[in-house]
N, C-alpha and C positions, 0 to 999 in steps of 0.2 A: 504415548508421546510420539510427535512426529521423528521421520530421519532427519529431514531437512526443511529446511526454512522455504518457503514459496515465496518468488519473487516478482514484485509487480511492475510495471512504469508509472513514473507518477506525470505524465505529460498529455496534454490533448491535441497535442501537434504532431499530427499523423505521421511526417517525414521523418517522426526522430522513433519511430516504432521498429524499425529495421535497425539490427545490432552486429556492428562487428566479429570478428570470428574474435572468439579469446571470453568472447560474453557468457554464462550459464544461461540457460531457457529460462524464458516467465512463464507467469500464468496466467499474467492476463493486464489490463489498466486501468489506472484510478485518475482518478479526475476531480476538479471540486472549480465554484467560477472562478478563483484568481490562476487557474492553471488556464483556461477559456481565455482568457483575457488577453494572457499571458503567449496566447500560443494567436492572437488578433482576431478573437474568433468574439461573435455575442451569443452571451448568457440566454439564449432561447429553447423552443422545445425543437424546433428544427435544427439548431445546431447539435444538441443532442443525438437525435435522430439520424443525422449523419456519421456520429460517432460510432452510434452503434452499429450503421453499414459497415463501416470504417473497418471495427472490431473485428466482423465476422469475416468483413474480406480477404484478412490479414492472418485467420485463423486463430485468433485469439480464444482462449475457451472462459475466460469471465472479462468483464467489463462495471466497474464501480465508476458509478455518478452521482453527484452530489445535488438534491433539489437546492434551488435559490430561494425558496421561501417559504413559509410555513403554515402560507395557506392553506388549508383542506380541499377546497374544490378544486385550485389548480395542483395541489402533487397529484391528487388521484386521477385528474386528466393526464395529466405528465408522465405519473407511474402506469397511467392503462396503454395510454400512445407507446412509450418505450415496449415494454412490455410483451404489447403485440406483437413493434419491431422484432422482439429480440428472441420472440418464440419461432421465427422462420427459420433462422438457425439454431446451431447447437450451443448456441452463447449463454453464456450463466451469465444473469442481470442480479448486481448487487447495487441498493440504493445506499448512499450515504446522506446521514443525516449530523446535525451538531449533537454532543452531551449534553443537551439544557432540557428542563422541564417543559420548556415554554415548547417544547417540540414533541410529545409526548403522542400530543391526538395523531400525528404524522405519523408517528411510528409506527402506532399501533393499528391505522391505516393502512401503512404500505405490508406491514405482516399481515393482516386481514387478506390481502392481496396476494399472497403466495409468495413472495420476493424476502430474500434474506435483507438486513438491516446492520450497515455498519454506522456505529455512533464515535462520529468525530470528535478531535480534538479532548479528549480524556485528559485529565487533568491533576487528578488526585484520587486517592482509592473509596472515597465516598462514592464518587462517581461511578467507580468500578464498582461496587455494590448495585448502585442503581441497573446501570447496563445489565449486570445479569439479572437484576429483578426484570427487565423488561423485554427479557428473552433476546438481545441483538447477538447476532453472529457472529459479528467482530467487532473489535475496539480500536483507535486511532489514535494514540497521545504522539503530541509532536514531540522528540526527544530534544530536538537542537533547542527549541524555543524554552522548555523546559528547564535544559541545562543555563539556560541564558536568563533566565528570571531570577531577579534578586530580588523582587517587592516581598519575596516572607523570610529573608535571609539565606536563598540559594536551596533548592529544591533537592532532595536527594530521589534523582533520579533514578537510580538503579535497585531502590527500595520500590517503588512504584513497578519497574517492569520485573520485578520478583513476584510481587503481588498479582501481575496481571497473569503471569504465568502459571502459576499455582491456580490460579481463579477458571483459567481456561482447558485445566486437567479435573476441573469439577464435573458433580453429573447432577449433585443436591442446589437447588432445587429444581433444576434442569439441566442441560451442558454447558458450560460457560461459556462466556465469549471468547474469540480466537486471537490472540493478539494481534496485529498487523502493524508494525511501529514505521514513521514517520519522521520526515526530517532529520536523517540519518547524515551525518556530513563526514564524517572518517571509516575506512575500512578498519577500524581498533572499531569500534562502535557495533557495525555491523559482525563480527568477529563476536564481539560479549553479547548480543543478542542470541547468534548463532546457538552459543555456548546456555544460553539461559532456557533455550530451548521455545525461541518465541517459534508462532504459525506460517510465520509472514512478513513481509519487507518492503515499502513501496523505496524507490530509487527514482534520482530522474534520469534521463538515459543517458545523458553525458557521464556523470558519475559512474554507470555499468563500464561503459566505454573506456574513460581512463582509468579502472581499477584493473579492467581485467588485463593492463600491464603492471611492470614494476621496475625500477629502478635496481633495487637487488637483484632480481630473478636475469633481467640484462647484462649487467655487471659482471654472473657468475657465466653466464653462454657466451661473452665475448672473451674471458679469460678461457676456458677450454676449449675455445677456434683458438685463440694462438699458442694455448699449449700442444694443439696439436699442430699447428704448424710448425712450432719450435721440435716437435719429433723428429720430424721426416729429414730433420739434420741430423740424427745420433745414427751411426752406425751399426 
């Protein structure tokens, strides 16, 4: 079992890759196109490819991207382009792909390829069976989104990342996938993963950024400056 949870950014916008003091180190950044988007960038393999400069310039030691689609010719152009990028440095290239079947031949493509394999968006523990039948390296269920689904009558989350955890200390019939959890929105959250003993954490940077103060920890530093200013009156 790990010590500690490895923590990711989950942002394609290079600017927010540098973290305030008070932040714990990542390991590295994940990406998927609505983070591209999001960050004004287009879903291309040259944007990509920038990313991956991005990464190594930055000193990053892994970098997860996510293919846009599930075509066969263009991932394994995609995954050979990045790839080569990302052999000039010492950058670990993780591809992410969706949980669906429909995505199967990619998979087993981009492992074909030498390249670890996270499968997104994990959903239920059928699915976590599937992933580990299909060798992927890490797993991705969004928790927030998760927590936030009532169409089966509200999901019991925390049964799911029990199950991923236990699944990801297996070694039958290979080693499980690693957990990596997602859409993390409270430090209470990140706290019960910590404690469940997940692999992994992606975070967006702002969220690093405001966690690593606290309103308590404040609170208690401004009351001992003025009890010790309140000393230096006593006699």
């Amino acid at each position: 079992m790990k010590d500690s949870v490895d923590l990711y950014l989950d942002s394609a916008d290079v600017s927010q890759w540098t973290l305030p003091e008070g932040c714990p180190p990542v390991v590295g950044v994940t990406t998927n196109p609505s983070l591209v988007l999001q960050a004004g960038l287009s879903v291309t393999l040259g944007t990509y490819e920038r990313l991956v400069d991005a990464a190594s310039g930055v000193g990053m030691a892994q970098l997860m991207l996510q293919l846009p689609t599930a075509d066969l010719t263009q991932a394994r152009a995609w995954v050979g382009a990045l790839q080569g990028r990302a052999s000039q440095s010492a950058l670990q290239l993780t591809i992410k792909l969706p949980c669906q079947p429909e995505w199967r031949a990619c998979i087993e493509a981009v492992q074909a390829m030498g390249l670890p394999v996270l499968l997104t968006g994990l959903s239920n523990p059928v699915q976590l069976l599937w992933a580990h039948a299909m060798g992927a390296r890490y797993v991705a269920p969004y928790i927030g989104r998760l927590a936030a689904d009532t169409t089966q009558g509200g999901r019991d989350v925390w049964s799911l990342m029990q199950a991923c955890v236990t699944t990801q200390n297996s070694t039958q019939p290979r080693p499980g996938p690693q957990l990596l959890a997602a859409s993390i929105k409270t430090p209470d959250v990140l706290s019960r993963l910590m404690g469940l003993g997940a692999a992994a954490a992606t975070l967006p940077p702002a969220s690093l950024a405001a966690w690593s103060r606290d309103a308590v920890t404040d609170a208690a530093v401004a009351q001992f400056e003025r009890d010790t200013a309140s000393s230096q009156t006593l006699g």
